[in-house]
Residue frames as a rotation matrix with the C-alpha (Angstrom) as fourth column:
UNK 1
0.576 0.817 0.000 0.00
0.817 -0.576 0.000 0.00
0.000 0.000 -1.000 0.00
UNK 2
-0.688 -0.617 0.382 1.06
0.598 -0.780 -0.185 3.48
0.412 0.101 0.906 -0.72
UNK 3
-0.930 0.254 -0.264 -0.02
-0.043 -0.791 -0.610 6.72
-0.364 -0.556 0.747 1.39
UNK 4
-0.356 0.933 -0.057 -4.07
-0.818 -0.340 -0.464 7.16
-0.452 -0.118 0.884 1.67
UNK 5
-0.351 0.607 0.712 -4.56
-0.519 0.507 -0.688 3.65
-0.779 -0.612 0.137 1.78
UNK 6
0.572 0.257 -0.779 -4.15
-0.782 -0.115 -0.613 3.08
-0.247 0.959 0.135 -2.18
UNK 7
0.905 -0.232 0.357 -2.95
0.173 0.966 0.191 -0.31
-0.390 -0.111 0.914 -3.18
UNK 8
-0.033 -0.993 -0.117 0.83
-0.365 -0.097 0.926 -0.69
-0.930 0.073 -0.360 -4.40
UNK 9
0.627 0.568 -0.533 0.51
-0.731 0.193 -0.654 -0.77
-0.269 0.800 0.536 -8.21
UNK 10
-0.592 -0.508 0.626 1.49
-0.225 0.850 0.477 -4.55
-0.774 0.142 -0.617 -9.92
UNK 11
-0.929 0.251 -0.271 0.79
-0.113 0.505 0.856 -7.05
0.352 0.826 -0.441 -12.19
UNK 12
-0.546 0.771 -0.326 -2.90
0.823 0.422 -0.380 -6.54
-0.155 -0.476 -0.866 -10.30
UNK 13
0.279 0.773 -0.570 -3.47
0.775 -0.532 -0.342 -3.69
-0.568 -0.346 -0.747 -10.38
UNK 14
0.449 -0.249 0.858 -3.54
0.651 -0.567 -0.505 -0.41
0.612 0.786 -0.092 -13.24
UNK 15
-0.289 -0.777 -0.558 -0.65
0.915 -0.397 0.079 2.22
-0.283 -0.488 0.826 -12.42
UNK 16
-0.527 -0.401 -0.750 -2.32
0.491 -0.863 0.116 5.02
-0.694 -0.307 0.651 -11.64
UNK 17
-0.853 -0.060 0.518 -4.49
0.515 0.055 0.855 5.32
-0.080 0.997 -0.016 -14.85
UNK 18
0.452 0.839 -0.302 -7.63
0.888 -0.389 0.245 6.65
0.088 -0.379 -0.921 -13.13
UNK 19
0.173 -0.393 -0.903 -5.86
0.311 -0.848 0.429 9.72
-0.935 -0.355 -0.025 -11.88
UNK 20
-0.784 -0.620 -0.002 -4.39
0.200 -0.255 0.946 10.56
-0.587 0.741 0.324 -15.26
UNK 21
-0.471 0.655 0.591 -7.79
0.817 0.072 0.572 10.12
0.332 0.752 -0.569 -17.12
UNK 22
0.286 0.916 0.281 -9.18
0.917 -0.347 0.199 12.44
0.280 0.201 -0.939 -15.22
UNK 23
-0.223 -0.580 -0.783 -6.27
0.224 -0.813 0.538 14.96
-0.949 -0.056 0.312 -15.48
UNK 24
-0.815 -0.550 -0.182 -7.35
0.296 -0.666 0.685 14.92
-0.498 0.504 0.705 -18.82
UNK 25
-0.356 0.862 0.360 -10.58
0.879 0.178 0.443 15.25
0.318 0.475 -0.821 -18.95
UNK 26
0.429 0.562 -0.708 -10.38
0.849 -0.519 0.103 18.07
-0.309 -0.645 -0.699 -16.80
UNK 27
-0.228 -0.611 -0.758 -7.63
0.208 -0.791 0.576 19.75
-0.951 -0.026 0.307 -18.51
UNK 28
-0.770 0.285 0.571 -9.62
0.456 -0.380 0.805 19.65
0.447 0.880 0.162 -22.16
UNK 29
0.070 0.954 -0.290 -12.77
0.990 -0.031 0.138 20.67
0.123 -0.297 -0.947 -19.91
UNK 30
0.434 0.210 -0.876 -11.49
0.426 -0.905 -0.006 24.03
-0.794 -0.370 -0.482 -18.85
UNK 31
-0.873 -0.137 -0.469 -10.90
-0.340 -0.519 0.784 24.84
-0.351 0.844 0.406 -22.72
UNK 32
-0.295 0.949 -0.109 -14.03
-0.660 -0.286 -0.695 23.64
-0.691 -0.133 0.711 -23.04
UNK 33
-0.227 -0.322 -0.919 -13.37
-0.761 0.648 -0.039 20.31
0.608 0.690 -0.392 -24.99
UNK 34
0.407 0.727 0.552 -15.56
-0.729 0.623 -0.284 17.30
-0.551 -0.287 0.784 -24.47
UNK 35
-0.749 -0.551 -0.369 -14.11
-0.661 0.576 0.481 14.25
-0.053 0.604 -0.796 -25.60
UNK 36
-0.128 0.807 0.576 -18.30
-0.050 0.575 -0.816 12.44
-0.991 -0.133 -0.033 -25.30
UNK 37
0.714 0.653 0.253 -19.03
0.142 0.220 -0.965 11.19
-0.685 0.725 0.064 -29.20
UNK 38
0.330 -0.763 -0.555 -15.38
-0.859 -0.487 0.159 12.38
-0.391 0.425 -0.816 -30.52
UNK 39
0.885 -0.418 -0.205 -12.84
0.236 0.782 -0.576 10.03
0.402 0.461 0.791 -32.45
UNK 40
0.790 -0.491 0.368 -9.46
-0.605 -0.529 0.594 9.86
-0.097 -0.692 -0.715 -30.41
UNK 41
0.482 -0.808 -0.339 -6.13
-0.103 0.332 -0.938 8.77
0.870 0.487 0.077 -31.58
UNK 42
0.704 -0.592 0.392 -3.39
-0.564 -0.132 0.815 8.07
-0.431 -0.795 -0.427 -28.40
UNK 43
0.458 -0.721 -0.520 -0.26
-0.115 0.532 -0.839 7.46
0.882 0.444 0.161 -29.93
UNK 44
-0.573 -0.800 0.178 2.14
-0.267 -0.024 -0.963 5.99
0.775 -0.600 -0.200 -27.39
UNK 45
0.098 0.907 0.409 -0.53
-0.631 -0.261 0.731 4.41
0.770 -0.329 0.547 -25.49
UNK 46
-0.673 -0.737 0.065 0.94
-0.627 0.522 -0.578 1.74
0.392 -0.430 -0.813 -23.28
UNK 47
-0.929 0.329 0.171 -0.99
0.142 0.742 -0.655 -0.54
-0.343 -0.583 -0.736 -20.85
UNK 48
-0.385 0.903 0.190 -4.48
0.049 -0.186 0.981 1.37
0.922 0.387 0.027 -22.26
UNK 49
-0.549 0.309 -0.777 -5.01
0.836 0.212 -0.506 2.10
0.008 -0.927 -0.375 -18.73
UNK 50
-0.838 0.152 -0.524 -5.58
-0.066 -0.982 -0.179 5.70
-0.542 -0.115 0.832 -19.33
UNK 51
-0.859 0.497 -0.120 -7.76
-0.449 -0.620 0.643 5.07
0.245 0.606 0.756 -22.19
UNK 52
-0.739 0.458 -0.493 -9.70
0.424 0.886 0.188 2.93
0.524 -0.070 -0.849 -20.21
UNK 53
-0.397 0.328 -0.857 -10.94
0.486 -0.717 -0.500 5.64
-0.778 -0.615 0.125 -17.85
UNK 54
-0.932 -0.019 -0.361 -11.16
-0.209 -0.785 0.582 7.97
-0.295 0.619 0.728 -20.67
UNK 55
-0.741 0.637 -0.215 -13.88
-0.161 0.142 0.977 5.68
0.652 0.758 -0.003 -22.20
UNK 56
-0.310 0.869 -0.387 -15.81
0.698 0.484 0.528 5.08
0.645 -0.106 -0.756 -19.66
UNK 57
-0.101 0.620 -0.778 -16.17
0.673 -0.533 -0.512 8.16
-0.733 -0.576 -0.363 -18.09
UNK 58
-0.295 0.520 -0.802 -16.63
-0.404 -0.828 -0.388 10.27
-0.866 0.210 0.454 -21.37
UNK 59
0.252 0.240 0.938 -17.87
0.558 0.756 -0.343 7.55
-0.791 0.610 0.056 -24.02
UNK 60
-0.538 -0.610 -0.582 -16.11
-0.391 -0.431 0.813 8.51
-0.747 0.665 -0.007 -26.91
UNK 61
0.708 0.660 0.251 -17.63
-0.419 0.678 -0.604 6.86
-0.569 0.322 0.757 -30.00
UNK 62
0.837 -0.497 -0.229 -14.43
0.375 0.825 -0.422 5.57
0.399 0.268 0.877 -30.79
UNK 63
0.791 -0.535 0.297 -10.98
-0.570 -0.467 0.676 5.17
-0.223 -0.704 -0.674 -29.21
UNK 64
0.782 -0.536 -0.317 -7.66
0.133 0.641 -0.756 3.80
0.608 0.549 0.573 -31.04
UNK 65
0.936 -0.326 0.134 -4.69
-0.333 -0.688 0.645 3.25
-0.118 -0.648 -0.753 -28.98
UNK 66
0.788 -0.584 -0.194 -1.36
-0.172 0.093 -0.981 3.19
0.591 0.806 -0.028 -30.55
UNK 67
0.603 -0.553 0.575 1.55
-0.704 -0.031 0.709 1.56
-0.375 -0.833 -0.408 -29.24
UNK 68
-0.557 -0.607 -0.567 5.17
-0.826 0.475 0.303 -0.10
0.086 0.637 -0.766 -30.38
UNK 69
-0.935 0.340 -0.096 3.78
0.341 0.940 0.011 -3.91
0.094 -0.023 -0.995 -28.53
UNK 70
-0.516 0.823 -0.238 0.09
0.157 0.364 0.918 -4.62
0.842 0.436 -0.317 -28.38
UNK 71
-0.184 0.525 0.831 -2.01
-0.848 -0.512 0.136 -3.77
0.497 -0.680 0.539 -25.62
UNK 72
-0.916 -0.042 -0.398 -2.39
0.083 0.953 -0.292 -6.79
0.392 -0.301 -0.870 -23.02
UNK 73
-0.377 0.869 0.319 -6.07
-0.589 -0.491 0.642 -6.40
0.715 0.054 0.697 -23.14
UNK 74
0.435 0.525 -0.732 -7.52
0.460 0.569 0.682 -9.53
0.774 -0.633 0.006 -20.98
UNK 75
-0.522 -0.355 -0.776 -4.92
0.837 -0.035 -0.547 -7.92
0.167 -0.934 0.315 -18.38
UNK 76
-0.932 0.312 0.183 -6.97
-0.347 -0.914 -0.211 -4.53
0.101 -0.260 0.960 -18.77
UNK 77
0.191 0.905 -0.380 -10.18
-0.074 0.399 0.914 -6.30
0.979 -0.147 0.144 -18.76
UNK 78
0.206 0.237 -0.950 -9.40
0.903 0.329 0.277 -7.87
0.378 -0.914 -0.146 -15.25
UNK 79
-0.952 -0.269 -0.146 -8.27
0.306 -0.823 -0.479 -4.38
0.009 -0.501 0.866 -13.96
UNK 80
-0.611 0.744 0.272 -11.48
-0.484 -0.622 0.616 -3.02
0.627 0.244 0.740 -15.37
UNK 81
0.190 0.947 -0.258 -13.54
-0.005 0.264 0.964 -5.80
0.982 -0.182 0.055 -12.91
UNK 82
-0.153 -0.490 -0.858 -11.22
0.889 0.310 -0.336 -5.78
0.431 -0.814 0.389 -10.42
UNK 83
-0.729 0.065 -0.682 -11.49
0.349 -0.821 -0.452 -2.00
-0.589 -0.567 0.575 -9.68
UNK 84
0.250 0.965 -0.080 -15.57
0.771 -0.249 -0.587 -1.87
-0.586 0.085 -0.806 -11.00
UNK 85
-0.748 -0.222 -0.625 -14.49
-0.230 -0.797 0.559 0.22
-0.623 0.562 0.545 -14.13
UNK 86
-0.085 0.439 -0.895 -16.34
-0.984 0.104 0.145 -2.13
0.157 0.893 0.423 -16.45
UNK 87
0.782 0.184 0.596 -17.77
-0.037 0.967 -0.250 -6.21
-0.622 0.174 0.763 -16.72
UNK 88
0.197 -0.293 0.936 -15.91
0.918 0.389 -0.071 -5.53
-0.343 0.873 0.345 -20.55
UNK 89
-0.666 -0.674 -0.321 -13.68
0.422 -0.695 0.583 -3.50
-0.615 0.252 0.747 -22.25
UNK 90
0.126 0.752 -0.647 -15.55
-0.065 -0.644 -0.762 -0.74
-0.990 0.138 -0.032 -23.89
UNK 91
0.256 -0.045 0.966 -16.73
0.739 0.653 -0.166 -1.55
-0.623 0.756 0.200 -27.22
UNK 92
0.972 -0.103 0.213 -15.43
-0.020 -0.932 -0.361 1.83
0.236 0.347 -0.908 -28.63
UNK 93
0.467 -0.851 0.242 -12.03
-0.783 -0.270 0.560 0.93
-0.411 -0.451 -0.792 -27.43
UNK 94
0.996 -0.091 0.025 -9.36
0.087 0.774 -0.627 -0.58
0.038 0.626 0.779 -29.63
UNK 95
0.638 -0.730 -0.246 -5.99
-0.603 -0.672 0.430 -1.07
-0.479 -0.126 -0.868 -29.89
UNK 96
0.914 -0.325 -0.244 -2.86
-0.335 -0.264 -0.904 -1.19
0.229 0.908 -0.351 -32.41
UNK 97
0.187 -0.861 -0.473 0.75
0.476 -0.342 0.810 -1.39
-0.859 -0.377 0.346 -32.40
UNK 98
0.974 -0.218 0.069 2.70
-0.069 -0.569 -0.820 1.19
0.218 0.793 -0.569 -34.87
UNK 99
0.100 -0.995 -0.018 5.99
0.995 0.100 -0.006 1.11
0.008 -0.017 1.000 -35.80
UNK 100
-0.558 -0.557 -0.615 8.61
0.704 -0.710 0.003 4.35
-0.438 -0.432 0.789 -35.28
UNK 101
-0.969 0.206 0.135 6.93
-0.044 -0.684 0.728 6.20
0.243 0.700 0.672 -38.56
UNK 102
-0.883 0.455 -0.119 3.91
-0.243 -0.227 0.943 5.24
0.402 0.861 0.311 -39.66
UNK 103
-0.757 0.358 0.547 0.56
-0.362 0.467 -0.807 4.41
-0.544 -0.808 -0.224 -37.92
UNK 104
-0.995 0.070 -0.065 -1.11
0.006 0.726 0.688 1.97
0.095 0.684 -0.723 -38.55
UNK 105
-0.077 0.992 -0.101 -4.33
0.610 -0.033 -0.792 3.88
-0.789 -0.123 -0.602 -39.67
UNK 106
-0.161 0.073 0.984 -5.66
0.986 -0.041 0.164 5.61
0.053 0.997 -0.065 -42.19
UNK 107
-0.493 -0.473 -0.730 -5.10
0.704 -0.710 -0.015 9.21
-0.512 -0.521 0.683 -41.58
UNK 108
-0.296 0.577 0.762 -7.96
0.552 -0.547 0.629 11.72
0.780 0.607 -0.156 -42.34
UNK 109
-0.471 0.329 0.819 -10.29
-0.630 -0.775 -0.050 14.31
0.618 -0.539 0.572 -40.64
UNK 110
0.624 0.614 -0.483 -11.59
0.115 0.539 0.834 11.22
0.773 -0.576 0.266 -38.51
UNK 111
0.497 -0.239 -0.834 -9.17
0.866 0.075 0.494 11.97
-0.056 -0.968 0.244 -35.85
C-alpha cells in the first residue's frame, strides 16, 4: 500500500491510470473540450489504462490506442472488474501497435 490507503501498483493492479484520465478530462474541460461522441487517436498508449478511464467516463464513439507492442487487453479487462471500471472493455475501445513512422491507420479528418 502506498499513502491514503491506495494499493501498491502490480501485475494486479492499473498504475495510476484513473488519476491521469481524469487529469485529462479536466484539462480539455477548462478549454471547453468534451471528448463524449469524438474520435481519439493516443499514440504511445501503453498498458491502455488511461484510455480505459477515458472511455468510460466520457464515451467517446471511438478510441484507437497506438503503441510499439500490443495492448495486453484480458490484463486490462481484469483491472477493469477488479477496480468496477467495467464487466468488458468498452466496445469503442481498440488497440494497435505502430511502428517508429507510420501508424497503422488511415489518416484523415476522422481523428
Amino acid at each position: 500500500m502506498v499513502g491514503g490507503g491506495q494499493p501498491t501498483p502490480g501485475a494486479d493492479e492499473p498504475p495510476g491510470g484513473d488519476a491521469a484520465a481524469s487529469e485529462i478530462i479536466t484539462f480539455l474541460g477548462e478549454d471547453g473540450i468534451s471528448l463524449t461522441g469524438r474520435e481519439i487517436a493516443d499514440v504511445g498508449c501503453g498498458d491502455g489504462v488511461v484510455d480505459l478511464g477515458i472511455c468510460h467516463r466520457t464515451q467517446p464513439s471511438h478510441l484507437v490506442g497506438f503503441h510499439l507492442e500490443l495492448t495486453d487487453s484480458p490484463q486490462l479487462l481484469r483491472w477493469s472488474r477488479r477496480f468496477r471500471v467495467g464487466g468488458n472493455l468498452a466496445e469503442t475501445l481498440e488497440f494497435r501497435t505502430a511502428t517508429v513512422t507510420p501508424l497503422a491507420a488511415d489518416i484523415d479528418a476522422s481523428f
